[in-house]
N, C-alpha and C positions, 0 to 999 in steps of 0.2 A: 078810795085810798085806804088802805091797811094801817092802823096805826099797832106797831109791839112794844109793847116795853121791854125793859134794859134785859129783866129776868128773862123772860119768854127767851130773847137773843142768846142767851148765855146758858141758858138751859137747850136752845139747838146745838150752841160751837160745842158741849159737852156734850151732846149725845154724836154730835158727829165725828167728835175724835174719838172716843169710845168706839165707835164703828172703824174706825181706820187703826184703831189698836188690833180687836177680834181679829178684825182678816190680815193683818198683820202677822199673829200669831198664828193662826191659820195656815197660811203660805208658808209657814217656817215650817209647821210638823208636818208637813206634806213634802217637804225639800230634805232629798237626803241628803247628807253631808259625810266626806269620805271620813273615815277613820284615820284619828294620827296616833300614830303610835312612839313609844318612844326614840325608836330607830330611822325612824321619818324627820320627828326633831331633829336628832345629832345630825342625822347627814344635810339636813336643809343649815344646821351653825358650820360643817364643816365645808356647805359651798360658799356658805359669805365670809368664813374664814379667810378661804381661800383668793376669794375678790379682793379681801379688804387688805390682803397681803400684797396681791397686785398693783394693789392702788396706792400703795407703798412703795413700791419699787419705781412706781410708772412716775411718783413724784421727785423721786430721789434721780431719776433718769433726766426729768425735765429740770429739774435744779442743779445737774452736771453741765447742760449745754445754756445757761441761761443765768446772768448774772441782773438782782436787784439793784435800782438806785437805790444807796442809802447813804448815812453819814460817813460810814463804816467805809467806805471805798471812793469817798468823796464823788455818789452820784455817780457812778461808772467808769471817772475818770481815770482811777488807778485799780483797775480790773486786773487780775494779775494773768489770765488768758484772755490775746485778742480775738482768739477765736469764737469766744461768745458771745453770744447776742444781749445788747442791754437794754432792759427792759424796767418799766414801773412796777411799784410795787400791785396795784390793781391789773395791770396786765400781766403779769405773774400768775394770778389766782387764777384770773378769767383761762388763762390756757394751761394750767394744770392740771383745775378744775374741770376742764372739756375732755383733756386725756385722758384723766380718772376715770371719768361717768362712763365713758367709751369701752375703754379694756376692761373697766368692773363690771357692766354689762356682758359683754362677751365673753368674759370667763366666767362668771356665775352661771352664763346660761349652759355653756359648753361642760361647766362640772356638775349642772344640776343635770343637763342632760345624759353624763355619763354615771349619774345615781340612777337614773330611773334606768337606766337600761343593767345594770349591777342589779337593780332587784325583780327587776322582769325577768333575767335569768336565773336567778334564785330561787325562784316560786316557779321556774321550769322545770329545775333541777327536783323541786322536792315533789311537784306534781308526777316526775317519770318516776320516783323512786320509789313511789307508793304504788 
């Protein structure tokens, strides 16, 4: 039977996170990491601009066909178009919230897609010009 005391214990978990730090750091300066530059920033804010614009519209779309209970309208009863669907206030969010996530997805990916390919040909253009 091995007996350690508390020290000995304490003095292994420290040399072994000590070890799991090293190779930690390690693995990092061996991992390249791409360069960002500043024109990488802007156009990565100007594709969640762009989502976040979306997802503004997509809410303002579902808020046209889609009337809240509230006090305000006596609970859907005096809705002033029968054409729309009445809905709780939590079932409002929940499917908003779904449309948002959805088209915000999709458009960021489709403007972030149309960045990368704007500067793929960019750095074609300057590679023939030389």
């Amino acid at each position: 039977m091995i007996c350690t005391s508390s020290a000995e214990i304490k003095l292994k978990q420290t040399m072994n996170i000590n070890h799991e730090i090293k190779s930690l750091l390690n693995s990092l300066q061996r991992t390249p990491f791409p360069r960002v530059t500043r024109k990488k920033v802007l156009l990565e804010m100007v594709a969640n601009g762009v989502a976040a614009l979306c997802a503004f519209i997509v809410y303002k779309t579902v808020q046209h066909f889609v009337v809240v209970k509230s006090i305000k309208n006596l609970w859907g009863l005096t809705a002033k178009k029968q054409s729309k669907m009445i809905v709780s206030k939590d079932t409002f969010e929940t499917i908003s919230g779904v449309f948002i996530f959805i088209i915000a997805i999709f458009v960021f990916t489709y403007v972030e897609s149309l960045i990368e390919n704007y500067l793929k040909d960019r750095e074609e253009k300057k590679i023939d010009s030389i």
